[in-house]
DOVOKE-990727 format. One line per 2 residues: number of its first residue (from 1); for each residue x, y, z of N, C-alpha, C. Coordinates in steps of 0.001 Angstrom, whole numbers, always signed. Atoms other than C-alpha are relative to their C-alpha. Example, Ala and Ser with C-alpha at 12.3 -4.5 7.8 and 13.67 -1.06 7.14 Angstrom:
1	+890 -1190 +0 +12300 -4500 +7800 +900 +1200 +0  -820 -1190 -60 +13670 -1060 +7140 -770 +1090 +730;
***
This chain:
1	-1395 -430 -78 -20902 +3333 +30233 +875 -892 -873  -600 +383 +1144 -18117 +2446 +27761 +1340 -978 +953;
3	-1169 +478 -628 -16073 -441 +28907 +790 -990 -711  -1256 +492 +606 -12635 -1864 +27677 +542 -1477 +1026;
5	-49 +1647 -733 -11691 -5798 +28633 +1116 +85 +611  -1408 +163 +176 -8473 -6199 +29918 +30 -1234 +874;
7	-465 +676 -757 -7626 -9627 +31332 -917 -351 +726  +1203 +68 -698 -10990 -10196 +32858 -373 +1229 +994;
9	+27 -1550 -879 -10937 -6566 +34407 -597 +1058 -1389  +729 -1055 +630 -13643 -3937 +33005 +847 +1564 +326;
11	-532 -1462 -611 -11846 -393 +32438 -696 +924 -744  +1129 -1539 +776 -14150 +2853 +32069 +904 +377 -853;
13	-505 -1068 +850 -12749 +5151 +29286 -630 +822 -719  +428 -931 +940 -14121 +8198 +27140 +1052 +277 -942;
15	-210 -1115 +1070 -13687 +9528 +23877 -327 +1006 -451  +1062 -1290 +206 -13947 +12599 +22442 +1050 +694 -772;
17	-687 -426 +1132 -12626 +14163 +19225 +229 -1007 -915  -172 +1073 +1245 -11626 +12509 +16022 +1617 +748 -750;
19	-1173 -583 +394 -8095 +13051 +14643 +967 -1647 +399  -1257 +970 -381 -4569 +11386 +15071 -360 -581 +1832;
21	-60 +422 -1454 -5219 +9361 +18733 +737 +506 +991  -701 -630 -1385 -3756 +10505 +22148 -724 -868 +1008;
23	+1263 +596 -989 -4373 +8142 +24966 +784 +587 +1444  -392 -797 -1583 -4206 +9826 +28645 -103 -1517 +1165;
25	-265 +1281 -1441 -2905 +7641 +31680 -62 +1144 +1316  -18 -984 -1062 -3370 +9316 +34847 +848 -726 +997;
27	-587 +612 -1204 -1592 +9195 +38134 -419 -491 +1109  +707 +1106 -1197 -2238 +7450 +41436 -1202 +1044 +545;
29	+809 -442 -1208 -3722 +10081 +43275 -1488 +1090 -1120  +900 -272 +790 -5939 +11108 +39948 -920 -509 -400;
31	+404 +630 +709 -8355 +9874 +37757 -718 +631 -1830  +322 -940 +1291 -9525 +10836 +34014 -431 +1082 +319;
33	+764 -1219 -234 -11128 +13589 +35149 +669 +1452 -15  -689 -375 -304 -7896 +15005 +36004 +852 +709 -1640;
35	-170 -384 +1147 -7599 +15161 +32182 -331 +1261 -352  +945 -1015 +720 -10005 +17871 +31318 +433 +898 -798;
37	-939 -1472 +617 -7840 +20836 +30331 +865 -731 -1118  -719 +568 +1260 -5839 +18422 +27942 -1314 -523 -900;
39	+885 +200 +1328 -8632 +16814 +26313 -1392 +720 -192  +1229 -1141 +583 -10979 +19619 +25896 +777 +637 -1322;
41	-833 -88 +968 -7961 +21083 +24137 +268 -383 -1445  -803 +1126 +1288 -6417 +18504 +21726 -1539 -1053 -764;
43	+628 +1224 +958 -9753 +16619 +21019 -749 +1623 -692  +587 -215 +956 -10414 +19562 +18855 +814 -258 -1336;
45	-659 +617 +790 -7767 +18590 +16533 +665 -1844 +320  -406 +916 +25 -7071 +14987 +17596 -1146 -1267 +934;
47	+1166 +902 -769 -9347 +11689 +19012 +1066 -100 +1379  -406 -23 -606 -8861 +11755 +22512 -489 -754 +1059;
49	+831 +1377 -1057 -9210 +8632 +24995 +879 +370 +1027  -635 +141 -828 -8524 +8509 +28445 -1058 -1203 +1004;
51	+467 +829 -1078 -9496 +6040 +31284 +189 -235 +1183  +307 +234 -1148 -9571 +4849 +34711 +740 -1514 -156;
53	-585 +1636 -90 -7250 +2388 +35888 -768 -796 +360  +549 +1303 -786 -7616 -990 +37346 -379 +971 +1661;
55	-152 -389 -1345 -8841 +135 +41277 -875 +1675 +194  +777 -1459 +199 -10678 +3441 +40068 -1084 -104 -629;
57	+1490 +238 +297 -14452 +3189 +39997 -178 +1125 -1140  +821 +1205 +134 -16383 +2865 +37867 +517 -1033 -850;
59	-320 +1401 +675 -13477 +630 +36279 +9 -1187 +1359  +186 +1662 -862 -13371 -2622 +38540 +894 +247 +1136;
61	-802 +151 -886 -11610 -2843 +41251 +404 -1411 +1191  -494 +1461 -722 -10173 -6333 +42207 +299 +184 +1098;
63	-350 +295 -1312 -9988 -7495 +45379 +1605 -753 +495  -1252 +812 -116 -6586 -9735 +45093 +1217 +1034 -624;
65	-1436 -722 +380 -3087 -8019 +45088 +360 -330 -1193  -811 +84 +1376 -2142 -10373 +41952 -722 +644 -998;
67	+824 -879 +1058 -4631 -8282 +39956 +595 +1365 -46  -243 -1063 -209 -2737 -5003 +40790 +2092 -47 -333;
69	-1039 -438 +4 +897 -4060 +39188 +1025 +313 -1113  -353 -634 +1339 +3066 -2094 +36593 +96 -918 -1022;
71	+731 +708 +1396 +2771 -5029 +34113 -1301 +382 +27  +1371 +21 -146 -1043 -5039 +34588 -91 +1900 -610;
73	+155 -1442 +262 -1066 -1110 +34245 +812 +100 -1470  -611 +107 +1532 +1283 -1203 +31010 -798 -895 -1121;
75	+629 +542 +595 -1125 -3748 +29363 -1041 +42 +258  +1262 -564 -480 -4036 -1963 +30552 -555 +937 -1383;
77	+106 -667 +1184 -3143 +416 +27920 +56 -153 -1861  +732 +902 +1638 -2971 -1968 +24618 -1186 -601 +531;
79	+1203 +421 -170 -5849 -3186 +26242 -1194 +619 -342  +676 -1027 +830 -8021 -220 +25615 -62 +749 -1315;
81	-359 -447 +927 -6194 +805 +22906 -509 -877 -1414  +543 +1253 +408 -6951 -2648 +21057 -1628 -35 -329;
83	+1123 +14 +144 -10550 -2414 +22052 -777 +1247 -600  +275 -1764 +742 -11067 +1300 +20546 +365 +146 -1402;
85	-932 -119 +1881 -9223 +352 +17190 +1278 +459 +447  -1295 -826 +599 -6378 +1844 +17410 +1463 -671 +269;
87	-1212 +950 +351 -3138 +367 +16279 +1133 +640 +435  -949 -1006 -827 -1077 +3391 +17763 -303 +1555 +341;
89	+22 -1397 -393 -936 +6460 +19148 +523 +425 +1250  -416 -839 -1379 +119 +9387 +21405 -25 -416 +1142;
91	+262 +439 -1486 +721 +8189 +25124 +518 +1244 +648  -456 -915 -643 +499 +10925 +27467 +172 -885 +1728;
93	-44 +228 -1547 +1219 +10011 +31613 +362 +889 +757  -86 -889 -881 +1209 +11826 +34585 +300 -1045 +979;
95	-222 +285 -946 +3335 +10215 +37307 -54 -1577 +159  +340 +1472 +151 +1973 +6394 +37804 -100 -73 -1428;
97	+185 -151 +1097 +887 +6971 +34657 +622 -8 -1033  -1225 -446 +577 +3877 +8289 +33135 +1035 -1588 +0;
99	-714 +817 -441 +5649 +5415 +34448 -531 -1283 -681  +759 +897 +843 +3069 +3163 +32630 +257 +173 -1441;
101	-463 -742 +1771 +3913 +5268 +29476 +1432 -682 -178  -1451 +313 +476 +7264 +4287 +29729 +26 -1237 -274;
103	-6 +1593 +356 +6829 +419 +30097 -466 -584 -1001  +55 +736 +1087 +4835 +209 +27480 +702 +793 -1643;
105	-1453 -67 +1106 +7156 +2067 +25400 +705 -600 -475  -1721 +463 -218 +9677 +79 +26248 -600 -1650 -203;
107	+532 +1568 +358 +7285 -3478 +25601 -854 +42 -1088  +670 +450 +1385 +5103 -2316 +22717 +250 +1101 -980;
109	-438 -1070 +320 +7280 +354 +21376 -1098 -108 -1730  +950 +34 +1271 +4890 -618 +17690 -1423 +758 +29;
111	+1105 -453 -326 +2084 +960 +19367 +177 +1234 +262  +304 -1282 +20 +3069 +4128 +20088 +923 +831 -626;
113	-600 -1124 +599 +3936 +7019 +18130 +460 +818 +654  -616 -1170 -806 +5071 +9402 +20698 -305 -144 +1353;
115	+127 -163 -989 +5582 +9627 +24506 +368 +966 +975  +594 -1400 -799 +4525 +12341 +27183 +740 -913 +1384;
117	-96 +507 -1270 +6173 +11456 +30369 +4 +1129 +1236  +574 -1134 -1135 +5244 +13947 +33401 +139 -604 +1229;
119	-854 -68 -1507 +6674 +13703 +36903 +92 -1590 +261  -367 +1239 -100 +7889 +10215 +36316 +870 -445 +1168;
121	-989 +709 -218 +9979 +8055 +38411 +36 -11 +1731  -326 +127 -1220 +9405 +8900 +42135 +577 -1078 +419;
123	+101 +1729 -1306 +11000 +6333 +45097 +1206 -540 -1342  -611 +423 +1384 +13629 +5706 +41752 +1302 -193 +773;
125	-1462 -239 -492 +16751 +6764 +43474 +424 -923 +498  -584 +1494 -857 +19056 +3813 +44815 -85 +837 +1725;
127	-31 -139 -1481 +19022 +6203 +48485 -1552 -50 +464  +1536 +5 -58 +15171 +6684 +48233 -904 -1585 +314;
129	+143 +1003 +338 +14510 +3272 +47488 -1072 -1093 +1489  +584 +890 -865 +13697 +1325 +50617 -784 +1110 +1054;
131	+341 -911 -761 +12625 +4202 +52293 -1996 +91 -868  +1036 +4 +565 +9718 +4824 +49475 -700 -1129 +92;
133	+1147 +948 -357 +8166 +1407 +49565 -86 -309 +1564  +724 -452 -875 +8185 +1899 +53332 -1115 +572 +496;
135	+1107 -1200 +341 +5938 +4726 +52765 -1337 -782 -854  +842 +412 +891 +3999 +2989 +50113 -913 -1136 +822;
137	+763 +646 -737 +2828 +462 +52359 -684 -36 +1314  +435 -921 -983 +2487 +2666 +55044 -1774 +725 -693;
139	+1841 -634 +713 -235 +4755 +52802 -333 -966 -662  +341 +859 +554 -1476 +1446 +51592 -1071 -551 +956;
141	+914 +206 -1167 -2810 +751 +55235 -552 +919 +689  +201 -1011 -213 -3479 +4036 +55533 -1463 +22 -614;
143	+1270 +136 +700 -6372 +3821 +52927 -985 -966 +624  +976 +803 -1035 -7424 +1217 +54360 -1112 -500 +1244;
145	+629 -211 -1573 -7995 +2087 +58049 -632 +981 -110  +431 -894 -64 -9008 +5452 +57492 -1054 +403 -1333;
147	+1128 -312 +984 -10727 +6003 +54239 +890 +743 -998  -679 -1251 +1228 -9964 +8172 +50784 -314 +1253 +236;
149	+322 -788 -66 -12100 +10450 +52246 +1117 +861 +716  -1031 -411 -1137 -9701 +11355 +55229 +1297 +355 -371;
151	-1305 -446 +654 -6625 +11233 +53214 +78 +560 -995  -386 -834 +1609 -7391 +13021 +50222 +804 +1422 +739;
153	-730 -735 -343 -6768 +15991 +52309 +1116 +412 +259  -1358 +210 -249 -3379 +15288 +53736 +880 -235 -1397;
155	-601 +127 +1107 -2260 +14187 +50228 +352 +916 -871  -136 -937 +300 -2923 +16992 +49398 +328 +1554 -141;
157	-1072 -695 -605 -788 +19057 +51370 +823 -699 -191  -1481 +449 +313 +2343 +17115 +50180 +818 +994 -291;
159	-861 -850 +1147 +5000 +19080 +49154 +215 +556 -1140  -170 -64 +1739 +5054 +18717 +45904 -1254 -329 -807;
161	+1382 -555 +128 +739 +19389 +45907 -233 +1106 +191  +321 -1052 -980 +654 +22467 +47771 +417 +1225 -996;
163	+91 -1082 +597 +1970 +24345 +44763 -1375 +404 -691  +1095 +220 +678 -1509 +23510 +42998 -640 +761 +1041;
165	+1230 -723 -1053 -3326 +24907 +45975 +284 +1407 -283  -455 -1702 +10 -1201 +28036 +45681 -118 +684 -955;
167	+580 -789 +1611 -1835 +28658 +42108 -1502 +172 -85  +1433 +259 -30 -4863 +27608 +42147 -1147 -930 +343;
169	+450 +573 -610 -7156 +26713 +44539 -1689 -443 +352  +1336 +1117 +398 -10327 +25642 +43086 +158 -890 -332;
171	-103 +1364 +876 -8909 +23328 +40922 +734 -932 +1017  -627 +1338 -1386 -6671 +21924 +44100 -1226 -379 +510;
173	+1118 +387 -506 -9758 +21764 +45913 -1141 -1291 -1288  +510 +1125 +1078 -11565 +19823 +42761 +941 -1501 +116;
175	-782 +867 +126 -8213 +17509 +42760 -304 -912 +1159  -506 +937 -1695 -8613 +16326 +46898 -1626 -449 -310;
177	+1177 +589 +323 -12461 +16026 +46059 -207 -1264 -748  -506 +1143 +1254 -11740 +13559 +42889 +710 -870 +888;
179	-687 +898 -1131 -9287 +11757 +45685 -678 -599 +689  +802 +144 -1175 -11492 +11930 +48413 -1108 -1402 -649;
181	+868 +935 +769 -13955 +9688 +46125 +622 -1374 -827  -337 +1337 +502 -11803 +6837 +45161 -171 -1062 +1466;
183	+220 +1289 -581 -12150 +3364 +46037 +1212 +181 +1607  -697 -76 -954 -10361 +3194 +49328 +1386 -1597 -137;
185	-283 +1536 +700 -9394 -892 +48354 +550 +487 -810  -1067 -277 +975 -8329 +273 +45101 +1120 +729 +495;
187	-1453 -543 -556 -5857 +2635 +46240 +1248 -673 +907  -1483 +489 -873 -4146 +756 +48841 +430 -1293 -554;
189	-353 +1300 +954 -4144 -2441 +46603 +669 +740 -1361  -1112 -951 +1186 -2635 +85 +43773 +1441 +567 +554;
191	-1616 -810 -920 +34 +1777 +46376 +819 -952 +216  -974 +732 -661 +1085 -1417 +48050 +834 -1102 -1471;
193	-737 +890 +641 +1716 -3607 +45042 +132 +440 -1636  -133 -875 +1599 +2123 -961 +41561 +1212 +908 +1091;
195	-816 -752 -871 +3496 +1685 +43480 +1102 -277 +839  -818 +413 -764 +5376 +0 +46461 +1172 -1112 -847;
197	-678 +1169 +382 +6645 -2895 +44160 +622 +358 -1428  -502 -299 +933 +7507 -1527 +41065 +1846 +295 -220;
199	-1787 -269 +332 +11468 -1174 +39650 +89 +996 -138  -547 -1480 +923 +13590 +1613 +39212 +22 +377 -838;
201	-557 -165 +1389 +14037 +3652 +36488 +937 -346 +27  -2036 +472 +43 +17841 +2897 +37093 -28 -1450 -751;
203	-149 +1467 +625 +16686 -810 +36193 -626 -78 -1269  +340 +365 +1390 +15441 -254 +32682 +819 +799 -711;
205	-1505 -585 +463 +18894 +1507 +32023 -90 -686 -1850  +37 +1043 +1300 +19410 -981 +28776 -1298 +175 -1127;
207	+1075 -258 +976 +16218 -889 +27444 -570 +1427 -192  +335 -1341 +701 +15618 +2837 +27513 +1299 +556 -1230;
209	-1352 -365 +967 +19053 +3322 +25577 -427 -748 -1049  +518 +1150 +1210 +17254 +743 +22701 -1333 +989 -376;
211	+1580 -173 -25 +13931 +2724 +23059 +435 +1421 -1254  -134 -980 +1047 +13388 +4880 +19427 -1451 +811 +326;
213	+1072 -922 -453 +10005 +6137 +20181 +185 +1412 +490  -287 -703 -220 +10288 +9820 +20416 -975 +165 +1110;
215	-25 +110 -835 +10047 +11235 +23848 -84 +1189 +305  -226 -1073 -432 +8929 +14086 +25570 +245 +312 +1890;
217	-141 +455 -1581 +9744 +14154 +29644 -329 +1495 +203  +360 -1269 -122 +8374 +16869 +31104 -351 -234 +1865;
219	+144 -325 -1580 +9084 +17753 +35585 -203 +1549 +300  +74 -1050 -760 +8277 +20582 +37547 +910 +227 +740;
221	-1206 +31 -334 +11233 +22024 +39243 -92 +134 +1388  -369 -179 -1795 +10085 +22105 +43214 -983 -1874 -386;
223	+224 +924 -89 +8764 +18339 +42109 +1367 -959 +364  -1625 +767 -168 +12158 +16900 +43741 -227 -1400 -652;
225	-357 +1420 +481 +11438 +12909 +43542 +693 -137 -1288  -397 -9 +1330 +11170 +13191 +40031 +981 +866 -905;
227	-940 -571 +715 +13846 +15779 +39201 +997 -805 -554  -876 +647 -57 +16715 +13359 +39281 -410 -1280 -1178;
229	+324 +1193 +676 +14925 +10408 +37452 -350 +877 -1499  +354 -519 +1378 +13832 +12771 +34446 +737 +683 -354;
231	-1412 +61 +626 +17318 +13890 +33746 +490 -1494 -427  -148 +1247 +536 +17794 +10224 +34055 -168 -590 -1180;
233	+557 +1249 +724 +15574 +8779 +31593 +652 +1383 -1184  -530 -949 +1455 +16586 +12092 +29095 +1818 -780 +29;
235	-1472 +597 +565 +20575 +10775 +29376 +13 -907 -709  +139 +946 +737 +19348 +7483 +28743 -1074 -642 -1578;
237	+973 +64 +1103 +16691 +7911 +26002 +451 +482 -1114  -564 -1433 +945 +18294 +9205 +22851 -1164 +638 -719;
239	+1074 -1063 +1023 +14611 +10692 +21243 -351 +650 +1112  +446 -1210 -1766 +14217 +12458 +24803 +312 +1604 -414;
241	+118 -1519 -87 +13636 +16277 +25153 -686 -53 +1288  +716 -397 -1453 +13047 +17497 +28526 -44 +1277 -23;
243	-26 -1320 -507 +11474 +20528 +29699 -1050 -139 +1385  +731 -531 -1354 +11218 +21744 +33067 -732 +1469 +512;
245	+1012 -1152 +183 +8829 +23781 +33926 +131 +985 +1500  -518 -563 -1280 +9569 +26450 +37083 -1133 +347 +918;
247	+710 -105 -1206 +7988 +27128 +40475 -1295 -1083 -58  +1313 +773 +12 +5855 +23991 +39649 -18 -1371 +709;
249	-6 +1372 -731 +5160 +20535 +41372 -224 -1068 -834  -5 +1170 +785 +4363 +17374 +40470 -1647 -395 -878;
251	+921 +17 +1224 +673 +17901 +39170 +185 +974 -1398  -324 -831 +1062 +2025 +19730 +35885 -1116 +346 -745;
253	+1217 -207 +716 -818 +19441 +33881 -1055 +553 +700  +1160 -752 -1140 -3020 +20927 +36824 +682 +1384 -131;
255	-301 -1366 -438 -789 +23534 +37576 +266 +787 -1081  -255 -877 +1348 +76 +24953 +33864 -9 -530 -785;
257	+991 +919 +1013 -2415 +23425 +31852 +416 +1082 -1287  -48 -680 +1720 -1780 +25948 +28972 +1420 -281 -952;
259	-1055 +626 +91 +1975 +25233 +29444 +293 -1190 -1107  +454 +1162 -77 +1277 +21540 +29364 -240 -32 -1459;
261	+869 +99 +1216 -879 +21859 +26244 +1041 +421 -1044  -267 -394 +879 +1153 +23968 +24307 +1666 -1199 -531;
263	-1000 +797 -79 +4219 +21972 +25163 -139 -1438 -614  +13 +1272 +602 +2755 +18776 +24084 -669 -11 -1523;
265	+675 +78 +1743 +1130 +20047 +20707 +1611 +403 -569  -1411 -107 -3 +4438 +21751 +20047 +832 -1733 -562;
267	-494 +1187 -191 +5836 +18381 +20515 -657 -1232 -901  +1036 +478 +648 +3093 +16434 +18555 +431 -172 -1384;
269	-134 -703 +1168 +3721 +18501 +15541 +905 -514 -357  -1336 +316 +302 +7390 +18091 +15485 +61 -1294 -377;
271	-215 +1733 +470 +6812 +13931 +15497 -896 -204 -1432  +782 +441 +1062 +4049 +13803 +12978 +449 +415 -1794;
273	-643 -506 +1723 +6130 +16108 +10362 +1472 -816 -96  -1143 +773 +144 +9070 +13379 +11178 +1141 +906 +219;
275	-900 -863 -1049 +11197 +16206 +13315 +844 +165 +870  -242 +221 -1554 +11675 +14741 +16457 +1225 -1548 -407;
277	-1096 +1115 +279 +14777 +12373 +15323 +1188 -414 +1587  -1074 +208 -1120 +17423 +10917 +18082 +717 +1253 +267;
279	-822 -1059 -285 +19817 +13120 +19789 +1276 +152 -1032  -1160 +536 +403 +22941 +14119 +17635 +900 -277 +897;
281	-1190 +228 -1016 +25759 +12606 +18963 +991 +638 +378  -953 -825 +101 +27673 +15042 +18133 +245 +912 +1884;
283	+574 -603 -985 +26073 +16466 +21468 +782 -766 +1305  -460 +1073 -1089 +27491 +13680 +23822 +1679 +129 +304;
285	-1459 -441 +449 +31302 +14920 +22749 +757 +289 +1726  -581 -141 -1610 +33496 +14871 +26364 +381 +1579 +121;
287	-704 -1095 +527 +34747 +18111 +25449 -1459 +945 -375  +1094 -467 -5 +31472 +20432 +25782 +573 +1676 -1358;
289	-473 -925 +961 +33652 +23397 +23769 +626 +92 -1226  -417 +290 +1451 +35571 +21749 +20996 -538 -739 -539;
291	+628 +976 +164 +33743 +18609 +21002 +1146 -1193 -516  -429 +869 -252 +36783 +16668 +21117 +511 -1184 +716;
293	+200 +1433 -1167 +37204 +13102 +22703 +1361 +137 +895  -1069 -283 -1157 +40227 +13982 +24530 +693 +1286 -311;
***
């Protein structure tokens, strides 16, 4: 098996295709696998890596909390990236993932050519806030006591899962299976101190307004958490484009994988022919009909 160093932590990853790079981050309750429909896709025109965090067998899974948290996950990804060659490329994320996309946007903006952000930002909101890492350390000891097996299910009746079942419910059923089989340790050492401990988007206000890296944000519109935060990061990003996608949740790329695909080649295209430029400002005008400042 193909493994990438990071920090004294082994992380699985595959390749597959040859082209301009694309590297896939997955979300908490995923793992590469969760990829498939994107890089079956894109690695026929582009090289396509994805991996397995820290905490997701068969990458490593540390036993100590200080081994587990959105630095560590943001330099997870020049970490692989580094060990694969590649000096930049495409970052796609889904959720944790997404949220990893952004940091290292926003810390090695030289490394990537374009960013995919997908149901970013849960637990973001200043009312959400203490309430979500409640929760987070709640399902942190949750994994723990009970197993991944036990909770993939329930997770997978969430709210904002249950559209995936309703579209389609092999591939939900594939998703709680893929769950059901993670590290139990990893997960609740990923929930309680990535997940539970991580900052707001509200707190990288400053540095997303600096961030040139063009930007694609992409929520599902019954995915609440993240509705609010991915208007957010589009106000504050000026190479941002958001599109929301309707009657969908927060696995996007599960639930309208063709969507998904087309939306991010689409998007691809536009950066590589030098397309995808800042917002005009002209756009920001107080005055939405004349576009004058008072």
């Amino acid at each position: 098996m193909p493994y990438a160093p990071s920090g004294g932590i082994k992380l699985y990853y595959e390749e597959t295709g040859q082209g301009a790079p694309i590297v896939f981050v997955h979300e908490f309750g995923s793992d590469l696998r969760e990829w498939e429909a994107q890089v079956r896709w894109f690695s026929r025109e582009y090289r396509c890596v994805a991996f397995n965090a820290r905490g997701y067998t068969p990458s490593d899974v540390p036993e100590k909390d200080s081994e587990y948290s959105y630095q560590h996950a943001t330099n997870d990804i020049a970490a692989v990236m580094r060990h694969v060659g590649l000096a930049k490329a495409h970052i796609v994320g889904l959720s944790m993932g997404a949220y990893a996309a952004l940091c290292f946007g926003l810390r090695y903006p030289g490394m990537a050519s374009a960013l995919v952000l997908a149901g970013c930002g849960s637990g973001s909101l200043p009312s959400e806030r203490e309430d979500f890492q409640k929760r987070s350390r709640a399902s942190a000891d949750d994994f723990l006591r009970e197993g991944s097996a036990k909770i993939a299910p329930t997770m997978g009746l969430s709210p904002t899962r249950v559209q995936l079942q309703n579209k389609d419910p092999r591939g939900w059923a594939e998703f709680v299976q893929h769950l059901s089989e993670h590290s139990a340790q990893g997960s609740a050492l990923t929930m309680r101190n990535y997940q539970g401990q991580r900052p707001s988007i509200w707190e990288f206000e400053a540095e997303m307004k600096r961030l040139e890296v063009p930007t694609l944000i992409i929520v599902g519109d019954e995915d609440n958490p993240c509705i609010e935060p991915s208007v957010f990061m589009k106000r504050m990003i000026p190479s941002a484009g958001l599109l929301m996608v309707p009657r969908t949740g927060h696995a996007v790329n599960l639930e309208e994988p063709a969507l998904f695909n087309e939306a991010c080649q689409s998007f691809f295209g536009s950066v590589e022919r030098g397309k995808w430029g800042p917002r005009d400002p002209r756009t920001l005008a107080p005055d939405a009909f004349t576009g004058r400042k008072s």
